[in-house]
N, C-alpha and C positions, 0 to 999 in steps of 0.2 A: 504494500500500500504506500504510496506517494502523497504525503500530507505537503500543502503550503500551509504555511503559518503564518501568519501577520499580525505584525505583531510589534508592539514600540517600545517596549520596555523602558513605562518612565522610570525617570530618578529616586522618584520618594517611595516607590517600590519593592519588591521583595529582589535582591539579584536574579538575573536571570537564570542559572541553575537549578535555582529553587521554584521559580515558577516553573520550568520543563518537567524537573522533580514532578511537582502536581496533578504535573497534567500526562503525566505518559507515564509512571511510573508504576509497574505492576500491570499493563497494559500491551504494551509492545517484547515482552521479555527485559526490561532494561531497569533492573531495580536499583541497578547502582548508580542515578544520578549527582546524588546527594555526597557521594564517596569522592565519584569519578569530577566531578564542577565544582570544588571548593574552589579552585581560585581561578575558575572560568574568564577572559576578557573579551571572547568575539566570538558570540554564543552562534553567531550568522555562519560563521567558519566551520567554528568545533563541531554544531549540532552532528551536522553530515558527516563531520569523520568521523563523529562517533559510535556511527551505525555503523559505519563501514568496519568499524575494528571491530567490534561484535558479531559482524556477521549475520547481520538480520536483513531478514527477509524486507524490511521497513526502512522507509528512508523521509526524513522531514527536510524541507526548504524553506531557509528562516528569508522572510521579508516584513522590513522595517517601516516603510511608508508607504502614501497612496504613492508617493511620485516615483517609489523603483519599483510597486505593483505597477504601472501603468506604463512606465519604460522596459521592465525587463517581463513581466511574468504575464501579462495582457491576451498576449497572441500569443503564448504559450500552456492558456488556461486548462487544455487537454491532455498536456502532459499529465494532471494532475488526477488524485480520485477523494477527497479528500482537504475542505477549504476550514481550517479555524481561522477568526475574522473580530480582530477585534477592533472595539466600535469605535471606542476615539485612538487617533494617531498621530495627535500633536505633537508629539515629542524629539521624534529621529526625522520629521520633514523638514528637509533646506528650506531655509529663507529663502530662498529666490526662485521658489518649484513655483510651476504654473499649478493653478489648477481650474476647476471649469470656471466658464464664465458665467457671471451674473451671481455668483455667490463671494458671504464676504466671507473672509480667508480662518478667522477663528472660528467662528460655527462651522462655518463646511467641515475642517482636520476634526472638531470636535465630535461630529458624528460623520467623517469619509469612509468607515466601514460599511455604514448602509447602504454609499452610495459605489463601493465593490462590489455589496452582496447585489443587490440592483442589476450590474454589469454583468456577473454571473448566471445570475435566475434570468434574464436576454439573450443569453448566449446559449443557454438550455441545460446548466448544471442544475441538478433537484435540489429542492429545499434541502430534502433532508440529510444532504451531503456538504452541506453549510453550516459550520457552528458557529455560535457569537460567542465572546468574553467579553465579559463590559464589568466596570466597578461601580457603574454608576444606572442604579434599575431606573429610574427616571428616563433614561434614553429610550428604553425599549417601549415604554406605554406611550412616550413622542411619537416613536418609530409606526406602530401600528396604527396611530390617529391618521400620522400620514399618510398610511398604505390604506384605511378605509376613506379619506378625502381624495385620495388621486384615482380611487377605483380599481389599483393595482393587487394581486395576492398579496392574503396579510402572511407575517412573518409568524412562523411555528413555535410557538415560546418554549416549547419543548426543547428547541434548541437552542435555546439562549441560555449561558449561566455564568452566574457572579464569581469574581477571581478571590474565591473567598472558601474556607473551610466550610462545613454543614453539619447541619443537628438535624436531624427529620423530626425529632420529639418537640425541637423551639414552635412558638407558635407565627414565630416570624422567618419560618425557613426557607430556605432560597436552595436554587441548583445552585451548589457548587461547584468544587474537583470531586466529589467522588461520584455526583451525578454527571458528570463531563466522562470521565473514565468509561461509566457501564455504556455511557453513547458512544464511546469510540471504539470501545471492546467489541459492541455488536459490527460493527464499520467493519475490523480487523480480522471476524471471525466470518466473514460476508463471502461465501465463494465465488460468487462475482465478479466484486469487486477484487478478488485477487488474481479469478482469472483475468479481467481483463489487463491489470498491471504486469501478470508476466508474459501474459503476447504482446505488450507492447515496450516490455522491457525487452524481450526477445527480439523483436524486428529491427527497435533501435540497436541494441548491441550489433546485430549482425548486418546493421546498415553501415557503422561503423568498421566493421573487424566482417567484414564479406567474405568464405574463404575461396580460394581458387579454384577449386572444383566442386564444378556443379555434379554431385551424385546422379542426381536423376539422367543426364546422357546417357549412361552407362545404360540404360535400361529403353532408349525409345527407338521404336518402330525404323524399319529399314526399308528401301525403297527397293525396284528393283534388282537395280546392280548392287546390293548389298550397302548400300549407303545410308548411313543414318537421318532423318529427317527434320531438319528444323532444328539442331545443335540448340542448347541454350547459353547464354552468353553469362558473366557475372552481370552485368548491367544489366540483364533480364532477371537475375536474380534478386539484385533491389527493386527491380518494378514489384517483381510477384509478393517480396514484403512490404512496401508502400500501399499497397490495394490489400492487405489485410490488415495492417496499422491504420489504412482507410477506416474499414469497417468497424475496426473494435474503439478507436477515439471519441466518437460522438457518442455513444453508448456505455454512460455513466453508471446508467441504473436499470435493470431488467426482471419484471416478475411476468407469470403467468403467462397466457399461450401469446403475448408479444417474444417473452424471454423464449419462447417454444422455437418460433419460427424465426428467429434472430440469430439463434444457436445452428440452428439448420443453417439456415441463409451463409453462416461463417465456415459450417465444416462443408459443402459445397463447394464453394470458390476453395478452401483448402486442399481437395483434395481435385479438382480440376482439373490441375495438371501431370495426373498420372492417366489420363488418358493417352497421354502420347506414348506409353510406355508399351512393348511390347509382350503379351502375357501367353502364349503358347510355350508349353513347360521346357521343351530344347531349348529356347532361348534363354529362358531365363535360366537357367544352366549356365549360359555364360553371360552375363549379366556382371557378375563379383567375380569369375573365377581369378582372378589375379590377385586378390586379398588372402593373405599367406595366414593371419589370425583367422580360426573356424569360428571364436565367436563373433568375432565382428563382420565376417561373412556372413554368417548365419542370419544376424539382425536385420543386415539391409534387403537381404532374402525374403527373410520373414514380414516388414515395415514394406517392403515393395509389394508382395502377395495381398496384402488386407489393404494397403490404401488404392492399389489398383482395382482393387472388388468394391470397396465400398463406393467409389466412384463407378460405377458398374451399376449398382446399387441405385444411387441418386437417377443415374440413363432410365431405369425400369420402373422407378419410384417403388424399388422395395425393401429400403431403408428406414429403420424404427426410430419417426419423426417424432411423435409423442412422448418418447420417454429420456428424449438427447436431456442432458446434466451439461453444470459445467466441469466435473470432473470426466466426464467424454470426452469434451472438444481440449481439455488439458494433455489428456494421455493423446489424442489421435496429432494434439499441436505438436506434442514435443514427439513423434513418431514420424510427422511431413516432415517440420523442420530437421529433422536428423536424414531425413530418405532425400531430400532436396539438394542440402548441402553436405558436404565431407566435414564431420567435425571431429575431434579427439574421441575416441567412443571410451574412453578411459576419464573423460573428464567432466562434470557436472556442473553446466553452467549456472552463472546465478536466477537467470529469469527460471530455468528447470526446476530449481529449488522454490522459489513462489509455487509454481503448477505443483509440485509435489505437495506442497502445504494442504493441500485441499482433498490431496487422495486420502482416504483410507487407508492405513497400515503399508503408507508406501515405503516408509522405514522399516520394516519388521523383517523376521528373520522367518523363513516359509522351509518346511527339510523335503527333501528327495522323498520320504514316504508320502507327504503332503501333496505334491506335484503326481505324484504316479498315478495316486489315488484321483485326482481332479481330471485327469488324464484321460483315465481311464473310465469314469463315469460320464464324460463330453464324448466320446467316444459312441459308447451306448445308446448316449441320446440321439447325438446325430444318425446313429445306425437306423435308430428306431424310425425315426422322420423320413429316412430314404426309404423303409420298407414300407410304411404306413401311406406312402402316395406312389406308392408301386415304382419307386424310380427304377429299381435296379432293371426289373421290365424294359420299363423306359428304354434304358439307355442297351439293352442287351439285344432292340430291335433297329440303331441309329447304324447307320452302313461304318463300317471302320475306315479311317482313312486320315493316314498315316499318323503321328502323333500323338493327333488329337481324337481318335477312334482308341489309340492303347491305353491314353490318358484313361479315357470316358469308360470305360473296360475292364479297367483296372485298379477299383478303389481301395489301394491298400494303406492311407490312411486317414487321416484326419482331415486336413488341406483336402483331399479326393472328396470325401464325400459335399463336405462343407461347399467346395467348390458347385459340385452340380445340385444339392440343395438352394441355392444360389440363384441359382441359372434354372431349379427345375421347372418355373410354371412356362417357361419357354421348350425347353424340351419334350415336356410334358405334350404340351399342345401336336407339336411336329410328330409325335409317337401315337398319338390319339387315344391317350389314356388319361384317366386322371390328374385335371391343371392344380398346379397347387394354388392356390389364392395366396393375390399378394399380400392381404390381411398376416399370414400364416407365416411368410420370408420375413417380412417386416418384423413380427413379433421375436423372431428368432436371429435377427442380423446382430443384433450387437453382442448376443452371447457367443455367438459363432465367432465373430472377429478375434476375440477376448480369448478366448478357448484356443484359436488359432496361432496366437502369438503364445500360450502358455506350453502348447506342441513344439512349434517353432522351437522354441529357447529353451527347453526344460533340459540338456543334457548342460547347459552351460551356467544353470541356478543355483548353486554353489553356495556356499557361505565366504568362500575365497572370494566370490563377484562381489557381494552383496554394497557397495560401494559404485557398483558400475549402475549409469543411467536403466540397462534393460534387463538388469535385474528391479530397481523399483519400481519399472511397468508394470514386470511380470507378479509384482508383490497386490497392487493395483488389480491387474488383469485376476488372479487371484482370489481377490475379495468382493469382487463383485458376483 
């Protein structure tokens, strides 16, 4: 999560350590403010290294006035998920900052938070992703007179609260810090808002640090004379992150079957581009064969088979739309982005580490009887499903021819059956037996994937990996 804070730290105030103390402490992981900030002097600086030494998945951006909110952070409002706003910011403004016109220059700084929040809630951040500080409650009942005389939404008082300790027993209690805290705690525990921070800490990174091969050539389609089609370039590799950093920046906030069809909408365009790729089983045969590590062969094998399907999937609309998570589009993100580009498959980047936040027991430790056993009851299942719509029939009456006839012939394992499960209400039809309804593909696509990659990778799930990225997919894959 990516907090801007704003924030002026007057003089006659608590130091600033101590206010951060307050306000994040016991919330973010970071209980040691109070130790680490005794003699804090440029809390604007420290704040960010701070997280970065600790290693959290969390990162604040301290800004001090309206006038470097509106020079530096303005048109960068998207970077952010995450606004505290405090009201007056008298204090750290240059003399000589512009600010709007037609207002006189003390009352406006006195309350220029409202007039952030304002610019905010216009640009389409949600209320409830905006929190006020103020020491002065008088501001906030101005505040709302204003907002029902201008006709504009009023402001959520829910989210306003005094930079002040709290008694819930006084008869004069006020949000504090430790009603600020359970509001940010909800923010931080948001999967969301976490997934969208690490796709878009993702995209950024690798728009910066692009690496030079693009993975996915290895895998597309060949023209006649054996020529690969359409090469992709690294500059087409920041387009295709650009157009999903597109998608996930405006969308702050997402519940209910908007958030349904939004999560669709994103693993679509993700996985897109494995249409190019070539999926007849000779070929992808050789695909990696020059990759000397079997497990790192193995993965981009495996991560090439499921996102080429589920894009397959999306073609035939018999992909399970209704039940997409954001812990889906986490695991299938960091599964494209690793099939796309070549990256250290040894090394766990930081946005991965956010998506991992969200999974379930993406840290845990899973043993070899665990896997066998999952293994082999997916196994069962999907056997049951080929017999139960008569696939084997099916496909025992499809002329053989070459390949793709021994393939289809041949279901000796997991991936086989999975595959023409997949593909069977089209087989089906061309055999004149029983269609499977795409109700029935759909309900079963995303266990099939999941199950797919736990075949895939299960001879390489180790306790020795257990630090490697596709071991905590498979930890992921696993628990669901």
């Amino acid at each position: 999560m990516r907090i801007l804070w704003i924030e002026d730290f007057p003089k006659e105030s608590d130091k600033p350590s101590s206010l951060a103390a307050n306000l994040f402490k016991d919330v973010l992981g970071l209980e040691s403010f109070d130790e680490d900030y005794e003699s804090l002097n440029d809390i604007s600086k420290e704040l960010p290294n701070y997280f970065k030494i600790k290693n959290s998945i969390h990162e604040i951006v301290v800004c001090k006035s309206y006038h470097e909110y509106i020079n530096t952070h303005d048109l960068k409002y998207l970077n952010f998920d995450i606004f505290i706003v405090d009201i007056n910011l008298t204090d750290a403004e240059p003399n000589n900052s512009l600010i709007p016109a037609g207002f006189n220059r003390k009352d406006f700084l006195e309350k220029s938070g409202f007039y952030i929040w304002n610019l905010l809630i216009r640009k389409g951040v949600p209320e409830d992703q905006i929190a006020f500080m103020t020491g002065n409650g008088n501001s906030v009942s101005d505040f709302e007179k204003h907002c029902r005389d201008a006709n504009i939404p009023l402001l959520k008082t829910e989210n306003v609260f005094e930079k002040s300790e709290e008694n819930e027993d006084s008869p004069k209690f006020k949000r504090g810090y430790i009603s600020f805290r359970k509001w940010l705690q909800l923010k931080a525990s948001n999967p969301y808002i976490q997934l969208r921070r690490g796709i878009l800490d993702g995209c950024e990174y690798l728009l910066k640090n692009t690496p030079e091969e693009i993975l996915l050539n290895r895998t597309l389609k060949k023209d006649g004379e054996g020529k690969k089609i359409d090469e992709l370039s690294q500059e087409y590799g920041k387009e295709f992150l650009i157009r999903l950093q597109g998608i996930q920046q405006k969308e702050f906030h997402l519940d209910g079957k908007e958030k349904t069809q939004k999560l669709y909408t994103f693993l679509m365009t993700l996985v897109s581009e494995w249409e190019r790729g070539e999926s007849k089983d000779a070929e992808q045969k050789e695909h990696f064969k020059d990759i000397s590590d079997e497990d790192e062969k193995t993965f981009y094998e495996t991560s090439f088979w499921i996102l080429n399907n589920i894009r397959n999937c999306f073609a035939h609309f018999t992909f399970d739309k209704e039940n997409l998570n954001e812990q889906d589009i986490a695991f299938f993100f960091i599964l494209a982005i690793r099939g796309f580009f070549k990256l250290d498959i040894n090394d766990t980047l930081d946005y991965e580490k956010i998506l991992f936040s969200i999974m379930p027991k993406a840290n845990e430790i899973i043993t070899k009887e665990q896997i066998e056993k999952q293994n082999s009851k997916s196994l069962e299942n999907i056997k049951k499903l080929f017999t139960d719509y008569k696939l084997d029939e099916a496909w025992r009456r499809l002329p053989k021819k070459g390949q793709q006839g021994e393939r289809i012939n041949k279901p000796s394992d997991y991936k086989g059956y999975a595959l023409r499960f997949l593909d069977g209400a089209k087989q089906n039809h061309n055999a004149a037996l029983i269609p499977i309804p795409k109700t029935e593909i759909q309900k079963e696509s995303k266990s099939i994937f999941y199950n797919t990659y736990l075949h895939g990778m299960g001879s390489f799930l180790t306790e020795a990996n257990k630090e490697k990225v596709y071991y905590r997919l498979a930890n992921y894959s696993f628990s669901t």
